[in-house]
N, C-alpha and C positions, 0 to 999 in steps of 0.2 A: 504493500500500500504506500511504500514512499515514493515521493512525485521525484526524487533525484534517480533511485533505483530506477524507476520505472523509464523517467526520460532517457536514464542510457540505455535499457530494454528496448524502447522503440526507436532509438537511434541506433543500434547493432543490426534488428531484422530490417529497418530501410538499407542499411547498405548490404544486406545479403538479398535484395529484393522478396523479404517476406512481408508484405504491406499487410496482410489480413491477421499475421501474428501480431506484427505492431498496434494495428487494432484492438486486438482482443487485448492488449499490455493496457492501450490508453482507457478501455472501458470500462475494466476492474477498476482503475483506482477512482474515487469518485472525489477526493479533496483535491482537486487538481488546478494549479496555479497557471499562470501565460507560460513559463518555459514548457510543460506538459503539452498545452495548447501549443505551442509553436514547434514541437516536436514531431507532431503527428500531423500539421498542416505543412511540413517541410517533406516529411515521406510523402504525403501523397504528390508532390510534388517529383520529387526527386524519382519518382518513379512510375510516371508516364501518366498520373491519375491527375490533370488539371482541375476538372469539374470538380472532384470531389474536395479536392484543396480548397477552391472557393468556395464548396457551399460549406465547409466546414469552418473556414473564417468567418463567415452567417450567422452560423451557430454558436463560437465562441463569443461575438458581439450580442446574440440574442439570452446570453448566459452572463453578461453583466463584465466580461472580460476584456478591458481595453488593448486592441490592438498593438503592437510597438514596431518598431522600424521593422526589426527583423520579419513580422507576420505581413505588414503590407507590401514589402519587396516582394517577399514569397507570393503573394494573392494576385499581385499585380503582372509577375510574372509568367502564373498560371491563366490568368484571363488572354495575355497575349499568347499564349501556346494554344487557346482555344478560339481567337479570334473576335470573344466574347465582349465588342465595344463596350455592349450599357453595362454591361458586372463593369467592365474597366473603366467608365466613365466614374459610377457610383464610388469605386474605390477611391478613383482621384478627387473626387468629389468630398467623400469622407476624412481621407488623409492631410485635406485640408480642413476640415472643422477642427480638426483633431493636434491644428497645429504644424503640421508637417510642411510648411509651404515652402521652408526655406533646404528641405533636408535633401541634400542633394542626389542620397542615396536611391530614396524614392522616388525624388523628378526621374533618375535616369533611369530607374524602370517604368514610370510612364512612358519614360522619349521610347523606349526599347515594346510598351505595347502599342502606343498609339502607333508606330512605325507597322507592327505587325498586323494590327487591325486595317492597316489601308491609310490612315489619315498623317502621315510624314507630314504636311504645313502643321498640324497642332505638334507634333515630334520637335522641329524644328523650331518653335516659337518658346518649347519648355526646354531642348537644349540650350537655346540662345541666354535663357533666363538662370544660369546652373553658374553658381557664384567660380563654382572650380571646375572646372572642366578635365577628368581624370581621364587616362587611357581607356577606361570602360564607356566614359560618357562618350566619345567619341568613337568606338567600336560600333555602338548600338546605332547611331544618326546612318555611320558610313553603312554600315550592313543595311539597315534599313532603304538607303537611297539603291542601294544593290538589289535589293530583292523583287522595288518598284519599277526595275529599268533605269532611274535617273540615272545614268552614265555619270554626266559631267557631273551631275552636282555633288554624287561621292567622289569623284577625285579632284574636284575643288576643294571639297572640304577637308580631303586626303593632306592637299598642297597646305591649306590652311594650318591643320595640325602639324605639319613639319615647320611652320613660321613658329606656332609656340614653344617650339624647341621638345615637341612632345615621341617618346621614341615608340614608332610602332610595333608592333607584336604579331603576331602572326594569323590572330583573329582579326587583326587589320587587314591584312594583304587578303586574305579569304573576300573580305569585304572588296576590295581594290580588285582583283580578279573576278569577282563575281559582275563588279559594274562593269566592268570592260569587258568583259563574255554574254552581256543580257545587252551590252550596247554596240555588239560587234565589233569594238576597236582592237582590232588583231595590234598593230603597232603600238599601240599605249599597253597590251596587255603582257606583249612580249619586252615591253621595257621597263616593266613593273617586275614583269616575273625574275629578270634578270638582276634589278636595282634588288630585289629581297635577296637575295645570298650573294651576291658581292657586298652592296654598302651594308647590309642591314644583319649577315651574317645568319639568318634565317635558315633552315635547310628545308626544302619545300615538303607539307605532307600532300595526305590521298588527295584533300581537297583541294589544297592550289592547282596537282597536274588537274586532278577535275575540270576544273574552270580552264584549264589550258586546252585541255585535249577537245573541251566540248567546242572550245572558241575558236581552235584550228578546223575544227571538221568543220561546222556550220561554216566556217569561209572557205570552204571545200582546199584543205590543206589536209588529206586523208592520209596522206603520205611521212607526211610532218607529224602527223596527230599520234599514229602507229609507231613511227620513230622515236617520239618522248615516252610512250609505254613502254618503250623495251630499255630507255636509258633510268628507266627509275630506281631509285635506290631502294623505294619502299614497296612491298606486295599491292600491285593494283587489286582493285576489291573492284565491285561489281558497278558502281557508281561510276568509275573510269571506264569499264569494259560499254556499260551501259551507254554514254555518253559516246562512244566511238559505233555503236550500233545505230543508234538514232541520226549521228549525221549520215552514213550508210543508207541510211534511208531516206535521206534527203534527199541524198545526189547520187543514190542508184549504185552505189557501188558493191554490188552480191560478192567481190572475192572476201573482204575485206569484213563483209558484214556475216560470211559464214564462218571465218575465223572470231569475229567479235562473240557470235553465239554461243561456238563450243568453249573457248573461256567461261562464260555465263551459266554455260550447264555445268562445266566442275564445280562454280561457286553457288547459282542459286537452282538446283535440279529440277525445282517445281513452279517456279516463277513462267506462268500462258504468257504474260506480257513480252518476254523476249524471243519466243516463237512467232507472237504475233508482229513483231515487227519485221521477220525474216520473212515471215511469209507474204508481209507486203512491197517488200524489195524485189522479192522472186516476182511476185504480180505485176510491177511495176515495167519489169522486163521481160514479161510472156513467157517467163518459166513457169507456167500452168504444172508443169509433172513434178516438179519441185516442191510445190504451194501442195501436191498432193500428197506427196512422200512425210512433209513434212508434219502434216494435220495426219497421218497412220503414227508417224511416230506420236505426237502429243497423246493419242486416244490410246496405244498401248502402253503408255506408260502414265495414264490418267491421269495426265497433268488439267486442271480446270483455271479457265483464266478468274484473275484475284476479282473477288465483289469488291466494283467501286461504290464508297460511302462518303457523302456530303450532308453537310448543315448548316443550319443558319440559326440566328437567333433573333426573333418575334417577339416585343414585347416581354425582355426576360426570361425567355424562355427558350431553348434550344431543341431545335426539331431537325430531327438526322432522318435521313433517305438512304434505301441501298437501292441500285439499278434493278429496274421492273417492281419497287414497292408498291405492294397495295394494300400495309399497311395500317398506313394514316388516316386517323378517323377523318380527314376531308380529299382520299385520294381519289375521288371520283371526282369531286370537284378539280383537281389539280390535271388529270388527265382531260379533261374537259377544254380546261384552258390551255393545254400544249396541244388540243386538237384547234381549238380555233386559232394559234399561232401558226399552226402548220397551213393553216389556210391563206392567212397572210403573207407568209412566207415565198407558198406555192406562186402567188401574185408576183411576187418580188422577183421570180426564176430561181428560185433555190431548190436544187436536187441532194434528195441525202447521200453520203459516203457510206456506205456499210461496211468499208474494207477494217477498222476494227474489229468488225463483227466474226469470231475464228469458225464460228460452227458452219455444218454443214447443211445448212435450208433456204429456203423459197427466200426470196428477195423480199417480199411483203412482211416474211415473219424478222426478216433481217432489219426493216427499216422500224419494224412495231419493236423492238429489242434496242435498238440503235434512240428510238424514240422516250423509250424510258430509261436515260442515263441519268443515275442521281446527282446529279448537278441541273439538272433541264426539269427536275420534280422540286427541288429546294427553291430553285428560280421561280417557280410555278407558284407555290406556295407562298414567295416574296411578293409576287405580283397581286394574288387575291387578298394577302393579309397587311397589306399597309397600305399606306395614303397614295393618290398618282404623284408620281414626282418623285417618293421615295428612296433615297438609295439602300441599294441592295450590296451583302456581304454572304459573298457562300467560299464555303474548306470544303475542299475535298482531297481524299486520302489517295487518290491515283493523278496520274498527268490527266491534262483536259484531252480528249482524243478532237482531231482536226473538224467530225462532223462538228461536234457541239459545239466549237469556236468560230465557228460561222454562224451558225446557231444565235450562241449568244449576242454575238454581232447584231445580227437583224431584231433581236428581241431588242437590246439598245434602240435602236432605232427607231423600231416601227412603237414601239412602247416609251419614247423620251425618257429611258431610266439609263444611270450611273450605275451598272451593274461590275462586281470587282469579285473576279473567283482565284479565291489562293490555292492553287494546285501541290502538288509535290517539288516540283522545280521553281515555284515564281508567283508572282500578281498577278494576274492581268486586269487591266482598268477597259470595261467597254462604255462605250461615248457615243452616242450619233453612229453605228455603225463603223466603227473604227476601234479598234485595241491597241493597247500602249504599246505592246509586245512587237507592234510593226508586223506580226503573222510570222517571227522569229523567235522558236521556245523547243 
């Protein structure tokens, strides 16, 4: 029953990731002080449970427990890994009654979720405001302008931080690579990558080549791109292999892209997604007997492409979709409204892609499949549950596939909504029929 015991109790099974042990530690004890509270709202953090970290800092406040720096960095930081604006607004919101207006700790985990949420101008106006501008506060703005596309303005603000005489670190240059790879600047990114281990004495990890190799191929440097996997010091992981198959697929390159896959199959054996990109390279270039070979191999060896799962948050509340949900107490409705968009669409000349689609069926059943992607159900759901005009915020746990990005595109458009879906790789901001991304992701 002691709240010391116990907090090292639940601080031992989070770092062995037994969250539900820690649990059961935090329940028994019932006199329990903020460091207990902030114990078990750190586990659920630190190990992949956002939601429950927030609603658990809820409950600590609805039990008479004032918050401290430690608990709202932690709450603020989970809201941005959830994308969860109004928790993160409320927080920032609270953190300020609470006195915290000047605590720079928690601005820069605002800057670090408003940046993740989408809204970088409010990120920027609260980094601007941060009495000290530490390494971390400045990590959080650069990555943030990286994740939006804003090229320059992360390596302006890169340039910036070297006038403070401020020394970057290597969660820097991830940032600084990441902008120059979402902004295509092959020359700024190869002079960045270079300037980190001569001036800076850095040794590159996964994630730098990442950003290098993805940034070579998409400028169809597929040659270049293979040449820096094979000079790397460190075990490419599946995120480099992966990155070198999708530009493969860009620009049609099937030698390259069936070498990319059997790397892929030693490291992820069950991952459909990187079948499914081979087998739209082979299609790409009328290797039909290829696309066939290769859909016997997936089915003997019952690989199922991964459920894509998106949400959004309505009025405090989070409403998650998996592809084909029916779910949602209003998913009739929400299929209702993706048929009358398709109708509009149809007006506009838009034909769907089904080449995502790995199974073997009818077109019709391909495009009703293609049709309920959970991103296109969450969007659906944004449109009937808020105001016109609304902006919309959808996560989703896979890349956006090329139909839906068209997709969403025209729903922008023909619907006057600021629609923003953070995929696996990125932001995209749609506007009037136009994406931030330039239709490069």
């Amino acid at each position: 029953m002691d709240v010391f015991v116990g907090a090292a109790l639940i601080d031992m099974y989070a770092k062995c990731g037994c969250v539900n042990d820690s649990r059961l530690v935090f329940d028994i004890i019932m006199n329990r002080d903020v460091v207990l509270w902030n114990s078990m709202i750190a586990t659920y953090a630190q190990n992949g449970h956002p939601e429950e970290c927030v609603k658990l800092c809820s409950e600590m406040v609805f039990e008479n427990f004032t918050p401290t720096e430690a608990t709202l960095v932690t709450a603020i930081s989970a809201s941005a890994d959830l994308a969860a604006i109004n928790q993160g607004r409320e927080l920032h919101g609270y953190s300020w009654k609470l006195g915290f207006v000047f605590n720079d700790k928690v601005k820069t985990g605002l800057v670090d979720m408003y940046a993740k949420s989408g809204n970088v101008k409010i990120a920027r106006v609260l980094f601007e405001e941060l009495w000290e501008k530490r390494l971390v506060s400045w990590n959080a703005m650069i990555v943030g302008y990286a994740m939006h596309g804003h090229a320059y303005e992360a390596l302006n603000l890169f340039k910036r931080m070297l006038e403070y005489s401020t020394q970057p670190d290597h969660i820097t240059f991830v940032g600084v690579l990441s902008a120059c790879n979402r902004g295509a600047l092959l020359d700024e990114g190869q002079m960045y990558f270079d300037s980190m281990i001569k001036d800076y004495c850095i040794e590159p990890s996964v994630q730098h080549f990442t950003c290098m190799i993805d940034l070579l191929g998409h400028c169809n440097r597929l040659n270049e791109a293979y040449r820096l996997i094979t000079e790397m010091k460190v075990t490419p992981d599946s995120g480099v292999w992966g990155a070198l198959l999708n530009s493969c697929k860009i620009h049609g390159n099937v030698e390259l892209g069936e070498l990319a896959l059997e790397r892929l199959i030693n490291l992820q054996p069950d991952d459909a997604g990187n079948y499914v990109i081979l087998s739209n390279i082979y299609a790409q270039a009328g290797k039909w007997e290829q696309v066939q070979k290769l859909r016997k191999v997936m089915i003997e060896r019952k690989i199922k492409k991964s459920i894509g799962c998106s949400w959004i948050e309505v009025k405090n509340k989070i409403h998650a979709f998996v592809c084909g949900d029916t779910s949602h107490p209003m998913s009739d409705e929400l299929y209702e409204e993706l048929e009358k968009m398709g109708e509009f669409m149809a007006e506009a000349g838009y034909v769907p892609n089904t080449s995502p689609v790995f199974f073997d069926v009818e077109n019709d059943e391909k495009m009703e499949m293609v049709n309920g992607h959970s991103e296109r159900l969450a969007i659906a759901f944004g449109l009937i549950s808020t105001p016109p005009g609304a902006k919309l915020l959808v996560t989703k746990n896979l890349r956006v596939c090329e139909d839906c990005h068209v997709v969403i595109k025209l729903i922008s458009k023909i619907k006057k909504r600021e629609i923003t879906v953070r995929d696996v790789n990125r932001y995209h901001h749609f506007k009037d029929g136009v994406c931030s991304c330039g239709d490069y992701w």
